[in-house]
Structures are given as structure tokens and as C-alpha cells.
N, CA, C and O atoms as a Maestro MAE file, in Angstrom:
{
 s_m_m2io_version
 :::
 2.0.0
}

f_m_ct {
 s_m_title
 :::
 protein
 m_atom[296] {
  # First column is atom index #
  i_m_mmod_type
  r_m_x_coord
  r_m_y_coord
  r_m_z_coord
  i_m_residue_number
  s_m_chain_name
  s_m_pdb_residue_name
  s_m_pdb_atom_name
  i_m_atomic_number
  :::
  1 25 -0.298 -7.471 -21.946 1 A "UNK " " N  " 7
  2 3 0.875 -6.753 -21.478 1 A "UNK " " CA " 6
  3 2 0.521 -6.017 -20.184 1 A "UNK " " C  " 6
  4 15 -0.611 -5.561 -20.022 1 A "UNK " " O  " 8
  5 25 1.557 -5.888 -19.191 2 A "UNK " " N  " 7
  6 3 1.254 -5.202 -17.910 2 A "UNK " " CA " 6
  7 2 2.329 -4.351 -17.835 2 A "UNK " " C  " 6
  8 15 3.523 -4.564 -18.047 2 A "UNK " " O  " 8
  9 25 1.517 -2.971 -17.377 3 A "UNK " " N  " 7
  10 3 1.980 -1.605 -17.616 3 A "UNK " " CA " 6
  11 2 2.223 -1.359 -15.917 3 A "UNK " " C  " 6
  12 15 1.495 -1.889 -15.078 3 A "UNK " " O  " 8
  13 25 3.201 -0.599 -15.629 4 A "UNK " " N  " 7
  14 3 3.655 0.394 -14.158 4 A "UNK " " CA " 6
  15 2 2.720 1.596 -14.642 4 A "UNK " " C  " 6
  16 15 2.290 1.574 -15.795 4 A "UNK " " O  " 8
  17 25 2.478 2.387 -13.991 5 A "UNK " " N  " 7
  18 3 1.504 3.392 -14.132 5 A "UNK " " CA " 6
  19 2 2.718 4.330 -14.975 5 A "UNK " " C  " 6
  20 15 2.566 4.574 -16.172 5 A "UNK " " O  " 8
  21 25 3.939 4.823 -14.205 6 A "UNK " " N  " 7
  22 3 5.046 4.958 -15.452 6 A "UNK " " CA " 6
  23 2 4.894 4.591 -16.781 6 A "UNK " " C  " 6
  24 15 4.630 5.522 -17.542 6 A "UNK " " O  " 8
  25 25 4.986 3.522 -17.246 7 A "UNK " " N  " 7
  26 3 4.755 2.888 -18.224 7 A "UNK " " CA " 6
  27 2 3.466 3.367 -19.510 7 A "UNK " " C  " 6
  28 15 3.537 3.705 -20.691 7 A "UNK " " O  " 8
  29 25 2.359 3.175 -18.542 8 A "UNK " " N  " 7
  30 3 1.234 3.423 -19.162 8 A "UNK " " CA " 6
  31 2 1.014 4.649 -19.784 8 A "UNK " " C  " 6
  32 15 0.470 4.860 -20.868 8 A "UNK " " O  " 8
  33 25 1.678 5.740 -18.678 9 A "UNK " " N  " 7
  34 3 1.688 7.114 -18.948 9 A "UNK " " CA " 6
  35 2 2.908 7.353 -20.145 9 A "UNK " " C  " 6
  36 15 3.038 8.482 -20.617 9 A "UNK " " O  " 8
  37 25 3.622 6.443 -20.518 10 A "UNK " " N  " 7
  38 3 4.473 6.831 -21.706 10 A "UNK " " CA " 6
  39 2 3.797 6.192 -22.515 10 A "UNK " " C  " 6
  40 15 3.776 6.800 -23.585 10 A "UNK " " O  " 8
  41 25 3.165 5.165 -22.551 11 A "UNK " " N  " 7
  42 3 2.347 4.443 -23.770 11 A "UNK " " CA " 6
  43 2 1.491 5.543 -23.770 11 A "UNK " " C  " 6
  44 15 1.531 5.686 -24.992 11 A "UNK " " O  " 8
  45 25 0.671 6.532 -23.366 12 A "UNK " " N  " 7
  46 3 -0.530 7.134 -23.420 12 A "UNK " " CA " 6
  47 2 0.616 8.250 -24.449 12 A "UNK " " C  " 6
  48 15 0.437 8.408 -25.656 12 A "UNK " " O  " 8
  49 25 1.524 8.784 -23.825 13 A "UNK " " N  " 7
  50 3 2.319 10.066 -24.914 13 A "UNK " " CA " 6
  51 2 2.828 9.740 -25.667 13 A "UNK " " C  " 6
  52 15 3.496 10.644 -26.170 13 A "UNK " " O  " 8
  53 25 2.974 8.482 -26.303 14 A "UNK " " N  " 7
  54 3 3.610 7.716 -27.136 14 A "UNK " " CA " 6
  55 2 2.304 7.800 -28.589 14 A "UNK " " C  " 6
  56 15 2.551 8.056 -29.768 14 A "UNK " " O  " 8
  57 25 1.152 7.534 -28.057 15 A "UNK " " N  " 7
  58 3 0.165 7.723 -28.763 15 A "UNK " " CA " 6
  59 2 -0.131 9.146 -29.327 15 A "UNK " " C  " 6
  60 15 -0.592 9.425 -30.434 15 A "UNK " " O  " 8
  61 25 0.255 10.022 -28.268 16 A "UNK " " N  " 7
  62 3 -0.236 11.636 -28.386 16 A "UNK " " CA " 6
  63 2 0.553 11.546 -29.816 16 A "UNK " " C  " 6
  64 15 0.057 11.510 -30.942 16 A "UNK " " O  " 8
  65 25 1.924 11.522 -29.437 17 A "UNK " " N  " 7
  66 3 2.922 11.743 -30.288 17 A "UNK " " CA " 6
  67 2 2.324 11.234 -31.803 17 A "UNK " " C  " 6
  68 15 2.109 12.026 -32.721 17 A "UNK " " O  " 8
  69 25 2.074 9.607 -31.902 18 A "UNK " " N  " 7
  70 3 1.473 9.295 -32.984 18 A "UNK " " CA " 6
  71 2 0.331 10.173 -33.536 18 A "UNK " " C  " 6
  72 15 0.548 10.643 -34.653 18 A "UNK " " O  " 8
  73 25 -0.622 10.422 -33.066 19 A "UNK " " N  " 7
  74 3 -1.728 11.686 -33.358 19 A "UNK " " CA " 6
  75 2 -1.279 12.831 -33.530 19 A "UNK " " C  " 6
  76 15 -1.678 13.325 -34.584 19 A "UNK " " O  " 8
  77 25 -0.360 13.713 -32.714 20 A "UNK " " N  " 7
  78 3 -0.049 14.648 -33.415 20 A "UNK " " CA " 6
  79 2 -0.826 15.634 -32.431 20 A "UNK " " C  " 6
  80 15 -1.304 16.720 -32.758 20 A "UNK " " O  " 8
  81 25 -0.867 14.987 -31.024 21 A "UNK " " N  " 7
  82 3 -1.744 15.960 -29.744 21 A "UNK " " CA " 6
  83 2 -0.609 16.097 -28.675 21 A "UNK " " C  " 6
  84 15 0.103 15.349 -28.004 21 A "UNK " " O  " 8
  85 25 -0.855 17.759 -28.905 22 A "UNK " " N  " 7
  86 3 0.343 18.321 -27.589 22 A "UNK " " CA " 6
  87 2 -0.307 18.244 -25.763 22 A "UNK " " C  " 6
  88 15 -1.442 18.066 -25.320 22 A "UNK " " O  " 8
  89 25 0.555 18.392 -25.328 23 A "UNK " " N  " 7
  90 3 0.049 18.485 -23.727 23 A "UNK " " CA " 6
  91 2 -1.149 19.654 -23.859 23 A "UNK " " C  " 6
  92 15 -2.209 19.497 -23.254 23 A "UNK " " O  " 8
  93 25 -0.893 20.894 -24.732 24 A "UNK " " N  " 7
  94 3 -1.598 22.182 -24.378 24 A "UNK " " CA " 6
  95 2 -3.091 21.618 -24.771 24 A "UNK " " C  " 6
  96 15 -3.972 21.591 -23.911 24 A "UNK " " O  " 8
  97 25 -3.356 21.120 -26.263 25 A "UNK " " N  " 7
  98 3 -4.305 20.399 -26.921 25 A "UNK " " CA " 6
  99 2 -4.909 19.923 -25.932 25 A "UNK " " C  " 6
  100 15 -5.664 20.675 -25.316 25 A "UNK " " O  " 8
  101 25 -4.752 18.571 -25.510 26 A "UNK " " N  " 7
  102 3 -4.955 17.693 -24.548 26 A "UNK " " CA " 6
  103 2 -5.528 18.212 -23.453 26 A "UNK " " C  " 6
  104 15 -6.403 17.546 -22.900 26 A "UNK " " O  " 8
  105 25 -5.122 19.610 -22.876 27 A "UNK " " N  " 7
  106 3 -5.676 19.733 -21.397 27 A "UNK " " CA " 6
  107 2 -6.500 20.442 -22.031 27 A "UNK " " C  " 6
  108 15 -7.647 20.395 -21.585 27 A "UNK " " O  " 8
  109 25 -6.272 21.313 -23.231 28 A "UNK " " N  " 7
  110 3 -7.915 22.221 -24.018 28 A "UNK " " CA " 6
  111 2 -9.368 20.776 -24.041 28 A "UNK " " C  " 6
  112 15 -10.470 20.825 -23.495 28 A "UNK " " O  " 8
  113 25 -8.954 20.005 -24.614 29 A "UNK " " N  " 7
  114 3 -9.882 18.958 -24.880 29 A "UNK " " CA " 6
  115 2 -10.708 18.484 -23.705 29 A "UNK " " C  " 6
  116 15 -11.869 18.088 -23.815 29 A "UNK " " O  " 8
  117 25 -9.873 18.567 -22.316 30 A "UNK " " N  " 7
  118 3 -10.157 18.017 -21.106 30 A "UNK " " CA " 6
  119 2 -10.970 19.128 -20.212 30 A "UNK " " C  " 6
  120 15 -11.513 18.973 -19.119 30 A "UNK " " O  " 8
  121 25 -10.896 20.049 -20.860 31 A "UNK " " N  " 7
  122 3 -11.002 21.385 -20.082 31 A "UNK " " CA " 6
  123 2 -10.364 21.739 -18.769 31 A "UNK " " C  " 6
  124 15 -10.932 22.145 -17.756 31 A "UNK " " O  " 8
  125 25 -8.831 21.471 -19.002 32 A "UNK " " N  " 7
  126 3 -8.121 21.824 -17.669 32 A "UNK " " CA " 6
  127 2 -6.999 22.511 -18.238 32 A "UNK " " C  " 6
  128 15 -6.984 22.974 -19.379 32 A "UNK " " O  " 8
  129 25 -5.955 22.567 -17.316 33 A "UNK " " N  " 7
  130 3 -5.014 23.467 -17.257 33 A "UNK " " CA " 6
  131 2 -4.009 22.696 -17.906 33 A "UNK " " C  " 6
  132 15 -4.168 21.483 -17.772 33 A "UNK " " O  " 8
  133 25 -2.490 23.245 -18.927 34 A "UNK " " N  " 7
  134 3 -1.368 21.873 -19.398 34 A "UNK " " CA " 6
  135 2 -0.828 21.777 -17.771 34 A "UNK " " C  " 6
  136 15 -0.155 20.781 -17.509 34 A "UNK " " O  " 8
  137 25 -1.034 22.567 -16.877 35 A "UNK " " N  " 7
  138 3 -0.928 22.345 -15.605 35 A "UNK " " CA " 6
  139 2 -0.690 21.130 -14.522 35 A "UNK " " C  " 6
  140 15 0.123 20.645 -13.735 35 A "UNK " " O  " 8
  141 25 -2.044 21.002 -15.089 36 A "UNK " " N  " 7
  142 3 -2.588 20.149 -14.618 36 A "UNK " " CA " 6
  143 2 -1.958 18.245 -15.167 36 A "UNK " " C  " 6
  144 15 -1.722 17.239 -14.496 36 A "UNK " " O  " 8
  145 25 -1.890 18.558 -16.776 37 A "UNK " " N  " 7
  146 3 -2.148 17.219 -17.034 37 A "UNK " " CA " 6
  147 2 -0.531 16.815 -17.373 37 A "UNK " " C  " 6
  148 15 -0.032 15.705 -17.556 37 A "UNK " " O  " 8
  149 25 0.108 18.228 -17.381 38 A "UNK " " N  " 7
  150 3 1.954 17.839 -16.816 38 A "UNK " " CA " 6
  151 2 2.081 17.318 -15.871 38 A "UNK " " C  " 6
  152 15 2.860 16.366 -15.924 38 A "UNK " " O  " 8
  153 25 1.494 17.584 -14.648 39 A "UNK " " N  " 7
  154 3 1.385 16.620 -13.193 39 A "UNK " " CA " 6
  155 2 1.015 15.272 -13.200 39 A "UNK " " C  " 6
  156 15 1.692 14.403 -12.651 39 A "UNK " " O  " 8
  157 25 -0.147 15.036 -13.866 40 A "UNK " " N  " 7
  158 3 -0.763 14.074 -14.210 40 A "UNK " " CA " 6
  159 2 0.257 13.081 -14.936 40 A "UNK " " C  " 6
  160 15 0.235 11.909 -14.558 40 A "UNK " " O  " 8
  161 25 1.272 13.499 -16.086 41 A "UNK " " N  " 7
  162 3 1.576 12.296 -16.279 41 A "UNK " " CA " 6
  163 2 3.432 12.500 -15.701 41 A "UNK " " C  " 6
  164 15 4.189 11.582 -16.018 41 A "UNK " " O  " 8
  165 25 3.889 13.430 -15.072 42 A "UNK " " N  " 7
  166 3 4.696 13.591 -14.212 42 A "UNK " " CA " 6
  167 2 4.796 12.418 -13.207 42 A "UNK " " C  " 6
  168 15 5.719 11.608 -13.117 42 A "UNK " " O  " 8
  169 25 3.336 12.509 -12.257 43 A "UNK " " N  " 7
  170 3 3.514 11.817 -11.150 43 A "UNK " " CA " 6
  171 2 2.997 10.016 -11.639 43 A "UNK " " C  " 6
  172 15 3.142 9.022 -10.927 43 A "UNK " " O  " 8
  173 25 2.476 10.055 -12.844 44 A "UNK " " N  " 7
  174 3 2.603 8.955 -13.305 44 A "UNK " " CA " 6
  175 2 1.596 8.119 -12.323 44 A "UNK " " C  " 6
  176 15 1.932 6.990 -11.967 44 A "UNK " " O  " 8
  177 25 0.203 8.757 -11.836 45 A "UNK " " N  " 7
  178 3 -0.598 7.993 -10.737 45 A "UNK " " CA " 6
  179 2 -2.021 8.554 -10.985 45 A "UNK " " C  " 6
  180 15 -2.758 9.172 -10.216 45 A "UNK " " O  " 8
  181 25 -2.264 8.040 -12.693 46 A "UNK " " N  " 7
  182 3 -3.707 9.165 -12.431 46 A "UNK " " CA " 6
  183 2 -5.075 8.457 -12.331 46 A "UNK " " C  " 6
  184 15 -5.300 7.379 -12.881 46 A "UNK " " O  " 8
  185 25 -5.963 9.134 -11.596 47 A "UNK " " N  " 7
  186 3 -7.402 8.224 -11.200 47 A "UNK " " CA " 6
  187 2 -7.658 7.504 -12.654 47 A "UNK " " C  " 6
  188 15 -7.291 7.659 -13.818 47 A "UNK " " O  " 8
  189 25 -8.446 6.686 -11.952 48 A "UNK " " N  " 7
  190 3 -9.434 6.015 -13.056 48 A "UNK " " CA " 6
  191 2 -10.371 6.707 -14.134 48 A "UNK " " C  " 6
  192 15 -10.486 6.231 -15.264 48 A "UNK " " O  " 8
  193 25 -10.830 7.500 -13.854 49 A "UNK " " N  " 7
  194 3 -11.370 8.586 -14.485 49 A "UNK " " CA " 6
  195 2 -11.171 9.438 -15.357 49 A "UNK " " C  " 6
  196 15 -11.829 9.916 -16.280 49 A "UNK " " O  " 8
  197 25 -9.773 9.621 -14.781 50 A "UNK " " N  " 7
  198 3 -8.523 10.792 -15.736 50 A "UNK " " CA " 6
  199 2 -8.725 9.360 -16.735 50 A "UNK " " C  " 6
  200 15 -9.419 9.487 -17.744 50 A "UNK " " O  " 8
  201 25 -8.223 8.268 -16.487 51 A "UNK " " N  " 7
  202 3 -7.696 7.463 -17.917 51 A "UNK " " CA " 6
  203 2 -8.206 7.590 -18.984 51 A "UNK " " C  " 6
  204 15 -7.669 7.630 -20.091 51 A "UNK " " O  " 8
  205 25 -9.985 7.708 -18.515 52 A "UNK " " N  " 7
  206 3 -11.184 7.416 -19.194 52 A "UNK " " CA " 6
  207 2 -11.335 8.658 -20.012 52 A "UNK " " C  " 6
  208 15 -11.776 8.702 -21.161 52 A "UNK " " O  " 8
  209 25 -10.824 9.887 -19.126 53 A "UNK " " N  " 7
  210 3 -11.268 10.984 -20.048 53 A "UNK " " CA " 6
  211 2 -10.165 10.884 -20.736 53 A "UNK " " C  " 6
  212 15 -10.487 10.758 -21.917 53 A "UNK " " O  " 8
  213 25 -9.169 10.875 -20.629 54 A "UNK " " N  " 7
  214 3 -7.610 11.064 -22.021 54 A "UNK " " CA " 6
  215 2 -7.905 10.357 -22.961 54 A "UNK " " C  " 6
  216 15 -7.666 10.626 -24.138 54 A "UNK " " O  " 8
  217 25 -8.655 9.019 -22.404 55 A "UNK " " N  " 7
  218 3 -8.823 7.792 -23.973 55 A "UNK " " CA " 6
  219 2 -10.232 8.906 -24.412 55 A "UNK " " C  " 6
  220 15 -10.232 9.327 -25.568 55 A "UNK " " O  " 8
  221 25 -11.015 9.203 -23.774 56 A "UNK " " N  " 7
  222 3 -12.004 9.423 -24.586 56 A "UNK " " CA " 6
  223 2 -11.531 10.418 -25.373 56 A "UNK " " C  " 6
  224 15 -11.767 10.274 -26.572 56 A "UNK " " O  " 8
  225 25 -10.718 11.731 -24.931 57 A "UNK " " N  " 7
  226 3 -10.273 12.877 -26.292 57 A "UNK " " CA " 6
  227 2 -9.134 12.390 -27.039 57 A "UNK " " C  " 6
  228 15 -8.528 13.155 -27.789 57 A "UNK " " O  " 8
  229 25 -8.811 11.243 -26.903 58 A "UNK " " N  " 7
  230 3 -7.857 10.848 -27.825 58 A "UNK " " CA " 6
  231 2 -8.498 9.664 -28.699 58 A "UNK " " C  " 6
  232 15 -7.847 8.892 -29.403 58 A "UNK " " O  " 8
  233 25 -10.240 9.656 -28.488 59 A "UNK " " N  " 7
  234 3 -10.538 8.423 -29.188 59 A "UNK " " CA " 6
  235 2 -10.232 7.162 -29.321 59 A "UNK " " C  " 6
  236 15 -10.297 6.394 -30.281 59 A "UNK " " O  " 8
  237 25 -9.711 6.983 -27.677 60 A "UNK " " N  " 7
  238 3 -8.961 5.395 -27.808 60 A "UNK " " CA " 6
  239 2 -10.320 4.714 -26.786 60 A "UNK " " C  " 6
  240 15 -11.342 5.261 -26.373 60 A "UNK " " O  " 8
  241 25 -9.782 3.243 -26.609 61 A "UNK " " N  " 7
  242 3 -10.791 2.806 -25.619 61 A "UNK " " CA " 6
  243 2 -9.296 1.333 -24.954 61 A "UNK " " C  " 6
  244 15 -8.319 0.706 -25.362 61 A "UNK " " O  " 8
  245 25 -10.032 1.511 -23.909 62 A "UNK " " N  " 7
  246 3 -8.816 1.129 -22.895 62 A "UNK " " CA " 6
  247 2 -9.717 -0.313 -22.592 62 A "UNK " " C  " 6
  248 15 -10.932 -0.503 -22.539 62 A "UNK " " O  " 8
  249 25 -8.270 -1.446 -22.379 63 A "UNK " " N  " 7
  250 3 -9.228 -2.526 -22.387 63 A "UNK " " CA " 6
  251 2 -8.425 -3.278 -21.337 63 A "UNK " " C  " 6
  252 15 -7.398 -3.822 -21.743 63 A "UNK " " O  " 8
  253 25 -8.768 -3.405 -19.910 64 A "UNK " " N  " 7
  254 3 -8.966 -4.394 -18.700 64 A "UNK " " CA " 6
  255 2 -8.720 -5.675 -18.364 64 A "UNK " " C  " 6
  256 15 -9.770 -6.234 -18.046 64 A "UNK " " O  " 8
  257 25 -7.863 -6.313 -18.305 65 A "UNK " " N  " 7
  258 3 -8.149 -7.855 -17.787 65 A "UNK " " CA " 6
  259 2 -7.624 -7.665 -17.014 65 A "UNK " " C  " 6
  260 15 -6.830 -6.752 -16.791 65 A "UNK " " O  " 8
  261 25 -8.274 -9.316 -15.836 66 A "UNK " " N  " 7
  262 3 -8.151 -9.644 -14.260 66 A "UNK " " CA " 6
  263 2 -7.630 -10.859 -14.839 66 A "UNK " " C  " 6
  264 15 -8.359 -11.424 -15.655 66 A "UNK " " O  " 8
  265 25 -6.873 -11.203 -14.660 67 A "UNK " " N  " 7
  266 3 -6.333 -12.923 -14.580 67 A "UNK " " CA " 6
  267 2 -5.391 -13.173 -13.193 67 A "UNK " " C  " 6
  268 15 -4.804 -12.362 -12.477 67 A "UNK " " O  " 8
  269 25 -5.486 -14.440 -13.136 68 A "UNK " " N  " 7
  270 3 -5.352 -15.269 -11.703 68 A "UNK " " CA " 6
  271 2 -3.657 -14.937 -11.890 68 A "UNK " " C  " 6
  272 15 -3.287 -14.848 -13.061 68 A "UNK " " O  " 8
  273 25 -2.883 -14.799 -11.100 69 A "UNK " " N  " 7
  274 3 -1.387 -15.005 -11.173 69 A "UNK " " CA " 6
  275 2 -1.024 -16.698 -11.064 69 A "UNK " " C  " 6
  276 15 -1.781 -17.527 -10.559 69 A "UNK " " O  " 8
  277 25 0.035 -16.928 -11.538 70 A "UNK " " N  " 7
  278 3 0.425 -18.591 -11.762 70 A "UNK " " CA " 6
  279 2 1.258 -18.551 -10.523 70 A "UNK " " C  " 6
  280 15 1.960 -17.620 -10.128 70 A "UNK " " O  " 8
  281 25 1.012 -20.007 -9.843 71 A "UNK " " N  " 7
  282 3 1.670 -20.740 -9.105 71 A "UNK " " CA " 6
  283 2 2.663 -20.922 -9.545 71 A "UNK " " C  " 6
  284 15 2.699 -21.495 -10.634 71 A "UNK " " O  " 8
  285 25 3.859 -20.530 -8.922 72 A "UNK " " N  " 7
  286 3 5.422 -20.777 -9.311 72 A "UNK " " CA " 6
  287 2 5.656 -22.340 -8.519 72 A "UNK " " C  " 6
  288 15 6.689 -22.994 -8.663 72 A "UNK " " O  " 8
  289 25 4.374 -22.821 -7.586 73 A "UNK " " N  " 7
  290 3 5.595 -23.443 -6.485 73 A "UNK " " CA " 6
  291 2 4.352 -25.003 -7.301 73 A "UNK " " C  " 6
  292 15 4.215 -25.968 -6.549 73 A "UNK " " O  " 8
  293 25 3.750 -25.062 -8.432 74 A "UNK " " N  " 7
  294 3 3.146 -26.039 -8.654 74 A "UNK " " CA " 6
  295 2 4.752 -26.698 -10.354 74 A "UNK " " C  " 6
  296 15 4.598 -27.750 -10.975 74 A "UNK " " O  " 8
  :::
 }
 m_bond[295] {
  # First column is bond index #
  i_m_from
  i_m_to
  i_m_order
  :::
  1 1 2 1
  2 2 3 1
  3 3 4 2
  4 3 5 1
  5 5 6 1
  6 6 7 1
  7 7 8 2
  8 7 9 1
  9 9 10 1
  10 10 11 1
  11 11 12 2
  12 11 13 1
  13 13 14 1
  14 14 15 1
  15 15 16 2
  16 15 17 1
  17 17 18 1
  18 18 19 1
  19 19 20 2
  20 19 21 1
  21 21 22 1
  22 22 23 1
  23 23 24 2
  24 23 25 1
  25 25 26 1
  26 26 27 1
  27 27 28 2
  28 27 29 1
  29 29 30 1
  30 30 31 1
  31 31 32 2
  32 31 33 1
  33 33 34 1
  34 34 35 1
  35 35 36 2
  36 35 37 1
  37 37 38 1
  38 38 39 1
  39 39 40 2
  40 39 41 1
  41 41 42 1
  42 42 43 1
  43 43 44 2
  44 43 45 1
  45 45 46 1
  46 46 47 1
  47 47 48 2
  48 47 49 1
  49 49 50 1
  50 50 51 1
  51 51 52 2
  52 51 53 1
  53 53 54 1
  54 54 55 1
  55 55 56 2
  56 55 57 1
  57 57 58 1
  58 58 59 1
  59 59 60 2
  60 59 61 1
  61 61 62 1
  62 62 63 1
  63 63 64 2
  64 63 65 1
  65 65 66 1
  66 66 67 1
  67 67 68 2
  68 67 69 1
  69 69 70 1
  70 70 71 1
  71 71 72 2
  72 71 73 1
  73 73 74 1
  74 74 75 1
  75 75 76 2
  76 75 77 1
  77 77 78 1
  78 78 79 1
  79 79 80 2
  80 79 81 1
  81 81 82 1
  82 82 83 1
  83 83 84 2
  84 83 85 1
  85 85 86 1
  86 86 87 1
  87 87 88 2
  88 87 89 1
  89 89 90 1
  90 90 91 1
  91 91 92 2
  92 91 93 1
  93 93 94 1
  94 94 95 1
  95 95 96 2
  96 95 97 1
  97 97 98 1
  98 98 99 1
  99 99 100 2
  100 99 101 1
  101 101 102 1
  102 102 103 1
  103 103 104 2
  104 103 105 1
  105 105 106 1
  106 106 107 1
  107 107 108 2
  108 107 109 1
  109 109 110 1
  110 110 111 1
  111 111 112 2
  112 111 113 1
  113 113 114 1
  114 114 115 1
  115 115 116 2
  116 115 117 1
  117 117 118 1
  118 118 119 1
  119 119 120 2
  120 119 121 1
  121 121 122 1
  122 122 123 1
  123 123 124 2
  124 123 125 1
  125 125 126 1
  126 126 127 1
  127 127 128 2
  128 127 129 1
  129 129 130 1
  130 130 131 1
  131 131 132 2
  132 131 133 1
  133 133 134 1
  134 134 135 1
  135 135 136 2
  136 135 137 1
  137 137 138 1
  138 138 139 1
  139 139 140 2
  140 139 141 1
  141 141 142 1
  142 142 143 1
  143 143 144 2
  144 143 145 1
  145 145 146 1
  146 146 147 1
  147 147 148 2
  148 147 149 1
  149 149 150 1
  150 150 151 1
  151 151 152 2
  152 151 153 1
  153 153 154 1
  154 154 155 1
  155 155 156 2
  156 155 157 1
  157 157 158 1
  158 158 159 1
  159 159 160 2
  160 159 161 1
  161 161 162 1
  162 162 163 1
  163 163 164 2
  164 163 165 1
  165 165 166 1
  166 166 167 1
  167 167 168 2
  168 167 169 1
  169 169 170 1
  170 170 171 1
  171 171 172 2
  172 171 173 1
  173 173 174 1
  174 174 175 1
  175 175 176 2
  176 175 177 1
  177 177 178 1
  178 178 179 1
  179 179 180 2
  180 179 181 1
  181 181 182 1
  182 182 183 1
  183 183 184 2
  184 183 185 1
  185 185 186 1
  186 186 187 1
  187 187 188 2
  188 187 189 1
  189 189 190 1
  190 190 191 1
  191 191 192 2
  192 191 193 1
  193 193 194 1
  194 194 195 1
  195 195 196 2
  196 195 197 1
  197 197 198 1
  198 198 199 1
  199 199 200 2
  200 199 201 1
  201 201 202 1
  202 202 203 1
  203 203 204 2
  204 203 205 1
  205 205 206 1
  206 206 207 1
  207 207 208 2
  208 207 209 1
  209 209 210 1
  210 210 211 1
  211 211 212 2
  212 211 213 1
  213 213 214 1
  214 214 215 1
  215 215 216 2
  216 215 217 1
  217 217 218 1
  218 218 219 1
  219 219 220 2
  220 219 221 1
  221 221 222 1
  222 222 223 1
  223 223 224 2
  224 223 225 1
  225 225 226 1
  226 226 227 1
  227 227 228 2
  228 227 229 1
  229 229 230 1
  230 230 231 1
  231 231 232 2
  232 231 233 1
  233 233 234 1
  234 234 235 1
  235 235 236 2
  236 235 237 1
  237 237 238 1
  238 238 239 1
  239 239 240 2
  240 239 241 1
  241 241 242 1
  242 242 243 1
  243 243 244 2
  244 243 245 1
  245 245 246 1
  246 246 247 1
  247 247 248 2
  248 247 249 1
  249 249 250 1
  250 250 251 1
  251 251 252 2
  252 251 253 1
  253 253 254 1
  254 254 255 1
  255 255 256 2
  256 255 257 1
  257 257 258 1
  258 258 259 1
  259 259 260 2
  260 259 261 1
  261 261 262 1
  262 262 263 1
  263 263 264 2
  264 263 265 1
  265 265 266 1
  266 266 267 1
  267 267 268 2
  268 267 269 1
  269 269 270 1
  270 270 271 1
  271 271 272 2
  272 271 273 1
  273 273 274 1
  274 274 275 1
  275 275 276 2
  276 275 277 1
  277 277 278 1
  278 278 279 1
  279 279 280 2
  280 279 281 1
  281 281 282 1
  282 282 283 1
  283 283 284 2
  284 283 285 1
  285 285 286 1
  286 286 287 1
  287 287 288 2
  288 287 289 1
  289 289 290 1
  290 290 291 1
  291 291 292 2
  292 291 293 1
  293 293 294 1
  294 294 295 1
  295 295 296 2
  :::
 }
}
């Protein structure tokens, strides 16, 4: 499945929701501000890094594929 960074960021609170982790939680876990990680999924554009740390305090693990796009004109 391919996510808009929009997207991803509602699949990521979609999960919170399932767990039962608030924004305030979440930025305690991260050691930042709910400040901060309201922006974060506000602007819906967060580093690579941020991803890594949200999956890591939410105990998820985030999984990557590169595949070729298909020729429409074959």
C-alpha cells in the first residue's frame, strides 16, 4: 500500500488510537513538547527519523519497499 505523508500520519493516529496513546503521552515518550508532535503530524511532513522514533515508542516497526513503477505504454 502507498501512503501521502497525510495518509501515513493518519495511519500512525489511527494506531495511537488503537493503543490507547494520546498526543501528550507520545511527545512524553519522545521527550518533546505535544507542541511539537501536533506540528509534526499537522504538517503531515515528518523526517525520517521522527518516523523511526514514533514506531519505536509505539513499538511498531515500519517496513520499506522500492519497486520499479509499470510501464503503462507496454
Amino acid at each position: 500500500m502507498t501512503y501521502t505523508p497525510k495518509e501515513l500520519m493518519a495511519e500512525i493516529r489511527r494506531i495511537m488510537i488503537l493503543k490507547d496513546v494520546q498526543m501528550k503521552e507520545l511527545a512524553a515518550l519522545m521527550d518533546t513538547t505535544q507542541q511539537n508532535i501536533s506540528n509534526i503530524f499537522r504538517n503531515a511532513n515528518p523526517k525520517y527519523s521522527t518516523l523511526l522514533q514514533i514506531c519505536e515508542v509505539l513499538n511498531l516497526d515500519m517496513d520499506i519497499k522500492f519497486v520499479d513503477k509499470k510501464d503503462d505504454s507496454e
